[in-house]
C-alpha angles and dihedrals in degrees: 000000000000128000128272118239117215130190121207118258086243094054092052089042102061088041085059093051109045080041085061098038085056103042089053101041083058093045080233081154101058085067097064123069113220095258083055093043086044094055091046093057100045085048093057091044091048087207134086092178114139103237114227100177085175098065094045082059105048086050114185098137154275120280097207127199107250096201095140103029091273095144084116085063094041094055096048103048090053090050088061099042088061086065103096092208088049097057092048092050087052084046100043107137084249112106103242128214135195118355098009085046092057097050093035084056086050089047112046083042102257094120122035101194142059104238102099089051082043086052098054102031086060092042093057096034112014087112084067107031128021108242093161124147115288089002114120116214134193118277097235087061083053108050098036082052095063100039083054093036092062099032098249097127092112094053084041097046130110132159116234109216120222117202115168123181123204118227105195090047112009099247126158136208130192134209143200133190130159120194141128100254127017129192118227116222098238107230112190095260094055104105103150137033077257098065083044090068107029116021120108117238139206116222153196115227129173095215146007124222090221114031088034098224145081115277138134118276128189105243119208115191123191129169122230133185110024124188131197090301131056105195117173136153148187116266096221135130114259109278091020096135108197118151123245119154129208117258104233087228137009119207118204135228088246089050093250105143121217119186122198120260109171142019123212108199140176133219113208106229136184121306107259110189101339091309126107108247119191139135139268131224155157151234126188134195109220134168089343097313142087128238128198111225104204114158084194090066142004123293105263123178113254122230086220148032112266112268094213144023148195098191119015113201118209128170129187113280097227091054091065113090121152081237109122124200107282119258092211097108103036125153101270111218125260100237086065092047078056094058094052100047088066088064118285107110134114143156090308087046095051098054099044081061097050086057094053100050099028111059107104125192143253095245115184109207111242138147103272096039099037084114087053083053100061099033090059083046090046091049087056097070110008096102114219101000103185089182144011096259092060085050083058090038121106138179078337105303108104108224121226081235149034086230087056096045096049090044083048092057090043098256096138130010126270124255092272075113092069100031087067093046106056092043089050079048101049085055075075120018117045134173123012086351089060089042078054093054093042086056099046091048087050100047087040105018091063097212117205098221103018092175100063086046088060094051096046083055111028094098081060092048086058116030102100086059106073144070108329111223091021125099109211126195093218122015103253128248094265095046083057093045087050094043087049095049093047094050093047091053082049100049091049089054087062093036113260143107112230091203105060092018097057109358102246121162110272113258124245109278085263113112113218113209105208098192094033137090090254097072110046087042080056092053093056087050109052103103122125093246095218094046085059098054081047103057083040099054086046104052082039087069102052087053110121114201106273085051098051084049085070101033089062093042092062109038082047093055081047103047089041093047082236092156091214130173112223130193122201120181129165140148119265120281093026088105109267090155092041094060092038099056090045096058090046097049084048091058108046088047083076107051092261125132114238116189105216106201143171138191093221124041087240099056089046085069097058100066122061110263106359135153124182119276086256098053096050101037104028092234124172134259098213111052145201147188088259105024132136149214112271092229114116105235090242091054135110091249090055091051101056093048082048090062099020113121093195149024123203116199119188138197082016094164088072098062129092120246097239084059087062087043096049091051088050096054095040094040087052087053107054098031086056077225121126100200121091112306097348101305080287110135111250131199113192105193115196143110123231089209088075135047112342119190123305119249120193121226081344122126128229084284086056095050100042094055083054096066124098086241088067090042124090090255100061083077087060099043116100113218124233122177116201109215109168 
């Protein structure tokens, strides 16, 4: 999250007036009729929210509409409502927008629901939690989502300290998590928040790091560094009803004092479907009393302190004054400013109306308000705006955005930053990894033309996707419609639309599934069809006898669905690569998928369009004697082992054999075929006479019984030697 920029209320206040002084002395007003005035000064305020201070002040809380299962965000809400520091930040002079506008309007009574906070909490974070319509979400997601919503992670923030002893060997372990709410496990002694913090416990663990084996440890877990806000919760399974009660107040290890302010609580309802279905509420201690939230009746006081909790609310005890946010410089009405424009006004007016206009807010910059963000910092230095597009308007051309307009007069750098970036980037990541970074720079970088930074790179976003053997001068128009389709499925995944977010061309009409079959069986098959039978007809014809031996052999195991292994070792220099890319432009020139693997990343760059063993097949790192492939059998992977005519294997003779094992299992499997790997071809490429597997801590014996020649399959390979 970046930083907030804030100008000081002096500053803003001699802007407004030398803006008024001007506007009058130029009879600018006399333009405008009072609808239009009227307009102009909602717009700048960006609010039309009616303030009731009173009612922020006598605090007990908001009874909210549920008309689309929203009683998580109305709990919530209220929860936070009952923290003294967080009703003074909603209420700050400053006019809100977004997020805070929404929760200031619920506050001070102007809304009395919850779907304008639901609409932009999905539109910010609807890629990590589902705050869809009718859909009722949990009350952490909530909660973290607004203090992250409004920036306040850093006044909400604490570190949960972790400390296990072994009691088999004494070890300790210590750990460290900082978050804004953490959820305490319920043991069957904890009975209050302050058993939660400070009890010993007795626990299970699987393994010890020092004894190396399961046994039981004592856990002691402390809190540092707390901030404004103490926010904890139980650990339980919805409609678990154990009983913990809130400690009136919880004292620190550093003495700072927090005393609770809210409850969040759920009520266990009936099974729907197979889900759990209840009900949230929410109790809140105010003024020395506590109030029950419920948005299915009215708030009434409660004779008691809640018995039970999901969420428990504390905030620092210093922080809480009976002191509200000063009404002093409060929005005047306009009717009033009306008053003044025929002619009342004075000093006094004058300034009145400077407040009004000239109070700017905080703005955070995140993804959903990053227009909101540059228009505050543009308000700051365009002199006598009469309307939004001459706060857009510079050195005469009016930009599409604020952030255009404030890059433009050199507010804020250009997007050099992430040029050099994303070519530092492509050095590394290449193909669909490098199209993931440009979409993470763009949703996070905030580019200020992120169109041009899509056409300087948009030969990198595609390259991988042409012609494999082949160097062309501009991506074709295929490669850019493939690139398109697979960052907009990439950008919806995160939960935006590239078009009208960042004004990227529209992808072809074809959907790319990137989690689906579809996609990785595209992949295989993106290849320009005629290039291919060039490239094959070419290196054909550089093929000397011995070459075009194995080159036959293999298309016609292929072409005959003769499900042959081949073999094919030769000393360095004798045309290994030649005959295999051959064999595999050969192929794709007919419409047939080849894996292209190899056993080291290096040798993976060697062959068009190949990836490691490990990166095609999912296969393991540690292997057994019956071990498989980690792909799930309705996966893209599986598919296209599933079509594939041939699989290319290099620098074979590095493998181990358990490696080959663990594809032919897997291979027969998937392919619902008993011969040897499935009845697929198969061309393994190496020379003995180089590298063989690597053994750790094993002896020449060790290493010998891990090559292919000691394995099952070494009986069913036929053995070609390549002599030039």
């Amino acid at each position: 999250m970046l930083p907030s920029f804030i100008v000081s209320n002096s500053h803003v206040s001699r802007f407004v007036k030398k803006t008024w002084v001007r506007r009058k002395r130029n009879m600018i007003r006399a333009d405008f009729s009072a609808a239009k005035r009227a307009e102009l000064v909602n717009g700048f305020l960006c609010s039309n929210v009616n303030i009731d201070r009173q009612q922020a002040s006598t605090f007990k809380g908001r009874k909210l509409a549920n008309g689309s299962n929203t009683c998580y965000l109305n709990s919530t809400i209220n929860g936070l409502f009952s923290l003294k520091t967080f009703r003074n930040f909603i209420m700050a002079d400053e006019p809100v927008l977004g997020l805070k506008l929404a929760l200031k309007s619920i506050l001070t009574g102007a809304a009395n629901d919850a779907e304008n906070v639901r609409q932009l909490l999905a539109q910010e974070f609807g890629h990590v939690y589902d705050f869809s319509h009718g859909k009722q979400a949990y009350i952490g997601d909530a909660l973290v989502s607004l203090l992250e919503g409004l920036s306040l992670e850093e006044v909400s923030q604490y570190v949960l300290e972790i400390e296990r002893r072994c009691h088999l060997c004494c070890y300790k372990t210590k750990e460290s998590k900082a978050g804004a709410l953490h959820f305490f496990t319920l043991y069957e002694d904890t009975k209050s928040t302050y058993d939660m913090l400070h009890s010993d416990q007795i626990t299970e663990i699987d393994k010890c790091p020092g004894c190396d084996r399961g046994t039981f440890c004592k856990e002691k877990i402390s809190i540092s560094d707390p901030q404004k806000y103490l926010l904890i919760g139980c650990a339980r399974h919805l409609g678990n009803e154990q009983e913990v009660y809130p400690t009136e107040e919880l004292t620190m290890a550093d003495g700072s004092c927090y005393q609770i302010k809210s409850v969040i609580n759920y009520i266990s309802g009936s099974t729907v479907l197979g889900e759990e279905s209840g009900h949230y509420t929410t109790s809140l201690y105010m003024q020395n009393q506590w109030f029950l939230v419920n948005d299915l009746h009215d708030i009434t006081q409660m004779e008691s302190p809640p018995v039970s909790g999901i969420v428990f609310l504390y905030e620092l005890l210093e922080e809480q004054t009976d002191e509200e946010p000063s009404t002093e410089n409060d929005p005047v009405p306009f009717d009033e400013q009306e008053r003044h424009d025929n002619g009342e006004e004075n000093e006094e007016g004058l300034e009145m109306l400077s407040r009004e206009i000239g109070r700017i807010p905080v703005v955070a910059f995140t993804s959903f308000n990053r227009e909101h963000f540059h228009l505050r910092n543009l308000l700051h230095v365009v002199k006598g705006p009469k309307s939004f597009e001459d706060v857009r308007t510079v050195d005469g051309q009016v930009c599409p955005t604020y952030q255009a307009a404030a890059v433009k007069l050199g507010l804020f750098e250009d997007d050099t930053a992430l040029e050099q970036t994303l070519e530092e980037a492509f050095t590394v990541k290449i193909g669909r990894t490098f199209r993931h970074c440009f979409v993470i720079l763009l949703i996070h970088g905030s580019p200020s033309d992120p169109l041009a930074l899509y056409e300087k790179f948009q030969f990198k976003l595609c390259e991988d996707l042409g012609p494999k053997g082949q160097v062309l001068a501009e991506p074709t128009v295929a490669m850019k419609n493939q690139a398109l389709n697979e960052l907009n499925a990439m950008f919806k995944k995160q939960g935006f639309d590239m078009v009208e977010k960042f004004g990227l061309p529209p992808p072809t009409d074809v959907d790319y599934d990137l989690t689906g079959e579809k996609y990785e069986v595209q992949q295989e098959l993106a290849y320009d069809v005629e290039a291919e039978a060039e490239v094959a007809d070419s290196k054909k014809q550089m093929l000397n006898p011995g070459q075009r031996i194995v080159y036959d052999k293999v298309l016609s195991s292929v072409y005959n669905d003769e499900g042959r292994l081949i073999f094919l070792e030769a000393p360095g220099g004798t045309g290994k690569t030649l005959t295999t890319e051959a064999i595999i432009a050969e192929l794709r020139s007919q419409g047939h998928i080849v894996i292209a693997m190899a056993t080291t990343g290096i040798g993976a760059t060697l062959l068009p369009g190949a990836g490691t063993v490990h990166s095609k097949t999912k296969a393991g790192v540690e292997l057994h004697e019956k071990s498989m492939c980690n792909y799930e059998d309705n996966s893209g992977t599986a598919e296209v082992i599933r079509k594939a005519k041939l699989a290319v294997i290099d620098e074979a003779t590095i493998g181990p054999r358990l490696l080959y094992e663990c594809l032919d299992r897997s291979f027969k499997n998937t392919r619902d075929n008993d011969r040897p790997f499935g009845g697929m071809t198969v061309l393994f490429i190496g020379n003995w006479a180089q590298t063989l597997p690597v053994v750790p801590g094993g002896g020449p014996a060790d290493v010998i019984r891990q090559t292919l020649k000691r394995s099952y399959l070494w009986s069913k390979v036929l053995f070609h030697l390549l002599i030039i």
